[in-house]
C-alpha positions as semicolon CSV with decimal commas, in nm:
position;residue;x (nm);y (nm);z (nm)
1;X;0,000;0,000;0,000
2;X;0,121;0,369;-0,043
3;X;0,349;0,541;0,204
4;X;0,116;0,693;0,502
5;X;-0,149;0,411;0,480
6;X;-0,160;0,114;0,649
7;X;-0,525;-0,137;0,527
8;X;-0,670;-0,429;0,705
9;X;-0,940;-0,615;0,647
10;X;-1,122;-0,643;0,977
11;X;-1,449;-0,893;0,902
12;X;-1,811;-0,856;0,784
13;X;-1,693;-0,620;0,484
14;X;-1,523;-0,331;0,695
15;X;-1,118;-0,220;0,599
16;X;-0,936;-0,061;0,877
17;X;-0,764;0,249;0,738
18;X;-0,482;0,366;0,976
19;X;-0,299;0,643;0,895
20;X;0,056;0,671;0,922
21;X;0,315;0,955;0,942
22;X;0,353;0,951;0,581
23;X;0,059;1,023;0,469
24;X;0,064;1,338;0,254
25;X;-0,314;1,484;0,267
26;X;-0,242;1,774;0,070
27;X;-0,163;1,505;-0,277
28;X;-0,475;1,287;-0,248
29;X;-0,461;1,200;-0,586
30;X;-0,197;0,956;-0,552
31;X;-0,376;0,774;-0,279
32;X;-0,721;0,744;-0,384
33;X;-0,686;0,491;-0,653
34;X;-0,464;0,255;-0,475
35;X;-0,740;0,280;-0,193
36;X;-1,029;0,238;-0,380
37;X;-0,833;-0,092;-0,533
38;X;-0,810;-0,260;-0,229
39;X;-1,160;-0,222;-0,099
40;X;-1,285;-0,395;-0,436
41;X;-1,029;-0,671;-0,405
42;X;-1,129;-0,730;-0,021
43;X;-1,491;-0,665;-0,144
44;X;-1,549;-0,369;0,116
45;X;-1,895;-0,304;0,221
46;X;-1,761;-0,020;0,508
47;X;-1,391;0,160;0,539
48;X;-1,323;0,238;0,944
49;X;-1,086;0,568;0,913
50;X;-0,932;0,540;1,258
51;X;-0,830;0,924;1,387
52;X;-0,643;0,851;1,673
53;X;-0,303;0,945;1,576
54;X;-0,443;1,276;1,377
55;X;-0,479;1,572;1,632
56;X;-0,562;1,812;1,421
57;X;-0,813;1,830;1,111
58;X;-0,761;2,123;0,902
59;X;-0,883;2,268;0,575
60;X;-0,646;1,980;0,389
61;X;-0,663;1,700;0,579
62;X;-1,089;1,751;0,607
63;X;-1,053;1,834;0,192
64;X;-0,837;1,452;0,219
65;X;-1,109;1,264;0,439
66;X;-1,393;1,420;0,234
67;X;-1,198;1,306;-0,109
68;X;-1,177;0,978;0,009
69;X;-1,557;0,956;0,145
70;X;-1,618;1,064;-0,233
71;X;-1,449;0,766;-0,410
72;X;-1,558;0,514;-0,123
73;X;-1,899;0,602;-0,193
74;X;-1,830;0,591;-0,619
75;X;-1,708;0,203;-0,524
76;X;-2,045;0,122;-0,310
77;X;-1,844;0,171;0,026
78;X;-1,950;0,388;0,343
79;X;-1,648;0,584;0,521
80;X;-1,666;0,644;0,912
81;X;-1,433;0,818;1,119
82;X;-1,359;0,632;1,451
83;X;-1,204;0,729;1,768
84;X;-1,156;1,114;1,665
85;X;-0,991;1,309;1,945
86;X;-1,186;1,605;2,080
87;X;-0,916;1,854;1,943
88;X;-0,946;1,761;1,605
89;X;-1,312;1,741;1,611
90;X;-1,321;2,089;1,781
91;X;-1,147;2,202;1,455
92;X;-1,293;2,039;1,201
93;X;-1,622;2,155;1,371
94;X;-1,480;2,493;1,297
95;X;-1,427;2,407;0,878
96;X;-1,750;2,337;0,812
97;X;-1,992;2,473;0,657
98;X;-2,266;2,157;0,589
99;X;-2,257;1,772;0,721
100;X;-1,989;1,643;0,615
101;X;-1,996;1,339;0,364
102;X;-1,899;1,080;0,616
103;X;-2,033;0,924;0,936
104;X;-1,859;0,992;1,210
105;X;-1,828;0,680;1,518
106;X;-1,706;0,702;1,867
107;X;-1,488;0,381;1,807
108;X;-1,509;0,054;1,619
109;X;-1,765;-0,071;1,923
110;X;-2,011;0,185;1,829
111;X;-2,047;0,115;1,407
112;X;-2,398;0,041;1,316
């Protein structure tokens, strides 16, 4: 998988997306394809973006995670944010300006 992404397939259709230090939010374009790749192959039914290691969502990294929600949904996939800290959803509270285009979860426990 691409630098910054780290993909597991966790049961009953869901991917775990964990994102690493090398992710580069600001170039989603080379991410997006390899992405949307592996949830067809693992025939993905949910992706599980886990936010714990992101403490801040700004404009680029909300412009990433919305992006991404885009494509998962062109592939028949739902995206939900788990285990967001309350910093970065403080600030990403601040960018916007409509719901955004993903669900949002406490943690894995609490998909539905």
């Amino acid at each position: 998988m691409a630098d910054g992404i780290h993909l597991t397939p966790i049961g009953d259709g869901n991917v775990l997306l964990e994102p690493g230090e090398g992710l580069d939010p600001s170039n989603p374009d080379a991410l997006l394809a390899p992405i949307l790749e592996f949830l067809q192959h693992h025939e993905a039914r949910r992706l599980v973006y886990d936010l714990k290691s992101v403490s801040l969502i700004d404009e680029i990294y909300y412009t990433w995670l919305t992006q991404l929600s885009n494509t998962c949904r062109i592939g028949n996939v739902q995206m939900v944010t788990v285990n967001m800290q309350p910093a970065a959803a403080y600030a990403l509270s601040l960018t916007l300006d409509k719901p955004p285009s993903f669900v949002c979860a406490l943690d894995i426990h609490h998909l539905r």
